[in-house]
C-alpha positions as CSV (number, residue, x, y, z in Angstrom):
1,X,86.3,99.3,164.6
2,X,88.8,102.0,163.6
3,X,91.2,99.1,161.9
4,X,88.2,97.2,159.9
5,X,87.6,101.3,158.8
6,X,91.8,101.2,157.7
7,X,91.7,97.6,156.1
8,X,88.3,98.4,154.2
9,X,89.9,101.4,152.6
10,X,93.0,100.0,151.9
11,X,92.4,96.4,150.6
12,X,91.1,97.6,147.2
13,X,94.0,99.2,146.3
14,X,96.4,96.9,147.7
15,X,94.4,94.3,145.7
16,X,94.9,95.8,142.1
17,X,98.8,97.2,143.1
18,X,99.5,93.3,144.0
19,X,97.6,92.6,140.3
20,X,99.8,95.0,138.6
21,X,103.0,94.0,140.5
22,X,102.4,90.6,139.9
23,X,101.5,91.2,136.4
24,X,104.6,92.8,135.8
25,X,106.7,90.6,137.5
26,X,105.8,87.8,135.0
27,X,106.0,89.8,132.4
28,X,102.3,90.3,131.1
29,X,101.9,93.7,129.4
30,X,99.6,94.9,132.7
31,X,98.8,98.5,130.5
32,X,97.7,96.8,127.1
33,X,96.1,94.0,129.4
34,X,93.9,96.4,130.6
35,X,93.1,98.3,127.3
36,X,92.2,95.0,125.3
37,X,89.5,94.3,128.5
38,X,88.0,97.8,128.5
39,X,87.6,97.1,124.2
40,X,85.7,94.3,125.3
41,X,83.8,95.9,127.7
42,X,82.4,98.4,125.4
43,X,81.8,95.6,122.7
44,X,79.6,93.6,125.1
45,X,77.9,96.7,126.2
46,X,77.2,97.9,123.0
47,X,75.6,94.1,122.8
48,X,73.0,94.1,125.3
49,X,71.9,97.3,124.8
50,X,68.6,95.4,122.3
51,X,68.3,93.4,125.2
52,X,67.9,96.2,128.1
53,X,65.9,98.3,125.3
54,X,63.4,95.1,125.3
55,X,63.0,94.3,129.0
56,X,62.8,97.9,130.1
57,X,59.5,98.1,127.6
58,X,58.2,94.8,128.5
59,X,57.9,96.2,132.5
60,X,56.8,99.7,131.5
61,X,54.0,97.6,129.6
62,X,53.2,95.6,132.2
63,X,52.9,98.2,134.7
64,X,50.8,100.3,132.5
65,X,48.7,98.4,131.7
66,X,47.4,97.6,135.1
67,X,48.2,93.9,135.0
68,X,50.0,94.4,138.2
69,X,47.5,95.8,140.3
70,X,44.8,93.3,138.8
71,X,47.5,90.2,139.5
72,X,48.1,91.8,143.5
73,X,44.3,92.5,144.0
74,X,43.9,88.5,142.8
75,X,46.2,87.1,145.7
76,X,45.8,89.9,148.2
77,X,43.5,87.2,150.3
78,X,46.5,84.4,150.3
79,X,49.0,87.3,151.1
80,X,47.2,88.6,154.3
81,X,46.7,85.2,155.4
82,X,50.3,84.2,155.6
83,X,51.1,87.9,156.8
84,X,53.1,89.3,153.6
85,X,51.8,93.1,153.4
86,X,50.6,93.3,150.2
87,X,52.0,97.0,149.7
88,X,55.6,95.2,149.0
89,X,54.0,92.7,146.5
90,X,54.6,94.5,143.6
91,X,58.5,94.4,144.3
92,X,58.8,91.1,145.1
93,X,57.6,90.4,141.5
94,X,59.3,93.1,139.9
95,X,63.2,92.7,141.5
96,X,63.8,89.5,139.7
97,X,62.9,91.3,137.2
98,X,64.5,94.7,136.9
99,X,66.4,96.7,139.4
100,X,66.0,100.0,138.5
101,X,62.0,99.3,138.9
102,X,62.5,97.9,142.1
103,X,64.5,100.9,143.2
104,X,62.2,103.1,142.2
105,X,59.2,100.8,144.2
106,X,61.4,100.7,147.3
107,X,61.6,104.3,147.5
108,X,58.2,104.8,147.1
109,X,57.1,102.3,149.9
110,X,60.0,104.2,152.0
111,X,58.4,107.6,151.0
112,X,54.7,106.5,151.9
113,X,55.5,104.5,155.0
114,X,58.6,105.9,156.4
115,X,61.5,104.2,156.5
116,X,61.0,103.2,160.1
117,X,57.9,101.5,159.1
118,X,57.7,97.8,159.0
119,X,56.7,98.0,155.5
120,X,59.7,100.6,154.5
121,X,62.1,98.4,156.5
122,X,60.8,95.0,155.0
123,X,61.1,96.5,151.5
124,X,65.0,97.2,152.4
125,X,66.0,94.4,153.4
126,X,64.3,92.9,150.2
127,X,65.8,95.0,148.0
128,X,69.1,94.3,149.1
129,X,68.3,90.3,149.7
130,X,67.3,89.4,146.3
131,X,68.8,89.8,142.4
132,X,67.9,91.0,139.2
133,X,67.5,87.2,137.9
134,X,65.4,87.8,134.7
135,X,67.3,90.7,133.8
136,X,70.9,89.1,134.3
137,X,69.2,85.9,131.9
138,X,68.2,87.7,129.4
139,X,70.5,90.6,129.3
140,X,74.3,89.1,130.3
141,X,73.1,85.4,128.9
142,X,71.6,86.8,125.8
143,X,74.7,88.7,125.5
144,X,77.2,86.0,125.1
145,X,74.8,84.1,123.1
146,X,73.5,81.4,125.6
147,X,70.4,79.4,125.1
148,X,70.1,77.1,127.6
149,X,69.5,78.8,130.8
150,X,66.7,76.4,132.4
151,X,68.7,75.5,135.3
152,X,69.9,79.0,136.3
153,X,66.9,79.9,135.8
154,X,65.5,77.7,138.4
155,X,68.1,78.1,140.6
156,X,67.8,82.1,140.6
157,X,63.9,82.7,141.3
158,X,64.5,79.9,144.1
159,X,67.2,82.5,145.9
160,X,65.1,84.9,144.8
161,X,62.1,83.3,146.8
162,X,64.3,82.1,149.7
163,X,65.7,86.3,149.8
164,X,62.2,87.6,150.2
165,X,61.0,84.5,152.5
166,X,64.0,85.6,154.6
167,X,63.8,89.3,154.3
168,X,60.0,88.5,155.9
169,X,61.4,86.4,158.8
170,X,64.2,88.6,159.9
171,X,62.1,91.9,159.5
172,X,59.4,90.4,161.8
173,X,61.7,88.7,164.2
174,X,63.8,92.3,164.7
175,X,61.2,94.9,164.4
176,X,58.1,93.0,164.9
């Protein structure tokens, strides 16, 4: 264990000194390199800030104005039949939306349940099995100025749904 501990502290910076070495010995200008990128960085920040602005108040809205509770009431029924507590609803809906909210819903559940809980540990291991896929669409792909996003689209609320379908299985198969 004590040389996974050395090689995970190490292998960062042996990764960006081999970058810089290797930049130099080719002759790239590593140091204005690296100031060009952080220039772009704060350009495309600077971008999707209209973006964040609009998905952050599009959530708030939804979550004021009691939408989610009235949607979570509606399929409580199906939910208890298949077993999914209907407590950790709400943040299977909201991760692939925002992650900050789900945060902020994960700590919660841990805070009322405990963190030993089944629901606490469920609402873990979902937080960290799933992505932010409405917010990286419309924030990183509006961004860059993509239109066409149909098929990532598709392909990110499927992981999304195959993250919380296997956050469920491996939750109840460890802790029961």
């Amino acid at each position: 264990m004590t040389i996974i501990n050395s090689i995970s502290l190490w292998l960062i910076p042996v990764i960006i000194g081999f970058i810089l070495l290797y930049g130099t010995f080719k002759r790239i200008p590593t140091y204005e390199t690296f100031v060009e990128g952080g220039k772009e960085g704060i350009k495309i920040s600077f971008s999707i800030i209209p973006f964040l602005v609009g998905m952050l108040v599009s959530i708030s809205i939804f979550r004021a104005s009691g939408a989610m509770e009235f949607f979570i009431n509606l399929i409580r029924p199906a939910l208890e039949f298949v077993g999914f507590p209907a407590e950790v609803a709400p943040l299977a809906i909201i991760r692939p939306i925002s992650g900050t909210a789900a945060l902020g819903m994960t700590t919660d559940l841990i805070a009322t349940y405990g963190p030993d809980s089944f629901i606490g540990r469920l609402a873990a291991t979902m937080q960290g099995s799933t992505d932010t896929t409405l917010y990286i669409l419309t924030v990183y792909f509006g961004a860059v100025g993509i239109k066409k996003m149909g098929d990532a689209l598709k392909v990110g609320l499927l992981a999304d749904l195959v993250g919380i379908i296997a956050s469920i299985v491996v939750v109840t198969l460890i802790f029961g």
